[in-house]
Short mmCIF file of the C-alpha atoms (twelve columns), coordinates in Angstrom:
data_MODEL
# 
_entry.id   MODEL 
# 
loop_
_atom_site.group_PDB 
_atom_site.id 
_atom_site.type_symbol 
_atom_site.label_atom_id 
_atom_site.label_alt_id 
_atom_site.label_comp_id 
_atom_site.label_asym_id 
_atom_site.label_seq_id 
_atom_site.Cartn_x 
_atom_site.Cartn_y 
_atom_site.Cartn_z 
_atom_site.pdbx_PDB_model_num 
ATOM 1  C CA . UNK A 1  0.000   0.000  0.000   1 
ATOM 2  C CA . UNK A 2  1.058   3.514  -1.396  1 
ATOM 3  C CA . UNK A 3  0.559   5.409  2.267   1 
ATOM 4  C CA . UNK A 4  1.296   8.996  0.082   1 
ATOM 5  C CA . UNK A 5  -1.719  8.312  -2.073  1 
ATOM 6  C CA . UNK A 6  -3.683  7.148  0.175   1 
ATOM 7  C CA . UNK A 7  -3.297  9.909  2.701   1 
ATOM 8  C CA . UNK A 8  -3.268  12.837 -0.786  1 
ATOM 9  C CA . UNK A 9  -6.137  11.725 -1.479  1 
ATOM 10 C CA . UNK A 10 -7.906  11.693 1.539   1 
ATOM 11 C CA . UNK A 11 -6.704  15.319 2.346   1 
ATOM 12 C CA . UNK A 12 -7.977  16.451 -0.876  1 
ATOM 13 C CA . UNK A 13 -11.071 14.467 -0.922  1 
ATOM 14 C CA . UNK A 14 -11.425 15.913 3.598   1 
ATOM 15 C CA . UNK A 15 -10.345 19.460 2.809   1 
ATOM 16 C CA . UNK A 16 -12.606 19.812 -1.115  1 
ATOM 17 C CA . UNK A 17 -15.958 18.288 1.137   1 
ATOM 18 C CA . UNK A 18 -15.871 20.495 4.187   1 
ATOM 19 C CA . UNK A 19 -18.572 22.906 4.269   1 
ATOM 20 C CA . UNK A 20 -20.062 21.888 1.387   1 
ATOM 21 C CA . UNK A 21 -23.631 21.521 0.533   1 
ATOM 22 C CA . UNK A 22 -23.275 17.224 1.626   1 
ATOM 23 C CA . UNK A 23 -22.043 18.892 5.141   1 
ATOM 24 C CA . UNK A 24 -25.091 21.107 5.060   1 
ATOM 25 C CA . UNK A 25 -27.330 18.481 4.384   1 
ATOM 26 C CA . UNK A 26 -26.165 16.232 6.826   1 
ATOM 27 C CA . UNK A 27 -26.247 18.312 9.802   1 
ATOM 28 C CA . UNK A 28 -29.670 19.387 8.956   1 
ATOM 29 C CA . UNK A 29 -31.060 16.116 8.871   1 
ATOM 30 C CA . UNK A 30 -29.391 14.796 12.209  1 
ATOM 31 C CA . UNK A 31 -30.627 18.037 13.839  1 
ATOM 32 C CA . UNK A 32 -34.026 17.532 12.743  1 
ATOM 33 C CA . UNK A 33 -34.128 13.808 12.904  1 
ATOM 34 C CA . UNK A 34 -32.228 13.332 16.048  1 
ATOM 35 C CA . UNK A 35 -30.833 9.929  14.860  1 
ATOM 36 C CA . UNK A 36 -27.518 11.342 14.459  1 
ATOM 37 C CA . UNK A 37 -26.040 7.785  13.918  1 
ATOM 38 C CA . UNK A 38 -28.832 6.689  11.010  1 
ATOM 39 C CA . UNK A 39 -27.826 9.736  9.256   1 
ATOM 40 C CA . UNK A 40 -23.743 9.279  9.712   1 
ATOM 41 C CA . UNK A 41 -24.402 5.685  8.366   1 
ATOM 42 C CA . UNK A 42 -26.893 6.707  5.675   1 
ATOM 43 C CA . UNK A 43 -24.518 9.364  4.759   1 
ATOM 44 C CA . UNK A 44 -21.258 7.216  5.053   1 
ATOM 45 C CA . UNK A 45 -22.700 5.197  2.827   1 
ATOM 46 C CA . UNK A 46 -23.774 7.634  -0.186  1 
ATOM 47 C CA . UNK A 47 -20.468 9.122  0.026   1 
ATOM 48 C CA . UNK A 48 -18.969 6.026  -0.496  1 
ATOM 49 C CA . UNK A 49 -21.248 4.560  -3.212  1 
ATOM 50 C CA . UNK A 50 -20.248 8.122  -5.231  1 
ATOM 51 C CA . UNK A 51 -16.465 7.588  -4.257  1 
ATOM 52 C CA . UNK A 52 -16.934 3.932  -5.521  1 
ATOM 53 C CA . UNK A 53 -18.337 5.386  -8.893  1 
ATOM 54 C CA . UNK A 54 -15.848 7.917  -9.357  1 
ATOM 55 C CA . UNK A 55 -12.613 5.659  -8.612  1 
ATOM 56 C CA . UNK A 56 -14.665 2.784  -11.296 1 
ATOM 57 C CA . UNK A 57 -14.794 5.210  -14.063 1 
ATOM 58 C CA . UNK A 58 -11.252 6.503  -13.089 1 
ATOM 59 C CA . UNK A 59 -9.814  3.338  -13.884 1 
ATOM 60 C CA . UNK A 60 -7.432  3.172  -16.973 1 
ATOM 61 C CA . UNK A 61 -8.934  0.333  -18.900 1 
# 
């Protein structure tokens, strides 16, 4: 395991997400839910369905 790439890209990918509109949304639906743990999995997930996508296509074929 590259351990520069790996911790590039999750600075990049850490630093380019905070604040964003995903932060937004999140926070507003564990404040109104109050199941802040259903919406860190729920959103845990999402995020890592899209990262899933993105590395797929990504891949030099």
């Amino acid at each position: 395991m590259d351990w520069r790439v790996l911790l590039t890209t999750f600075g990049v990918i850490f630093l380019a997400e905070m604040g964003d509109k995903t932060q937004i949304a999140a926070m507003t639906m564990a404040a109104e839910k109050k199941r802040p743990w259903e919406v860190f999995i729920a959103a845990s997930l999402a995020l890592t369905a899209v990262s899933a996508i993105g590395v797929i296509v990504g891949i030099d074929r």
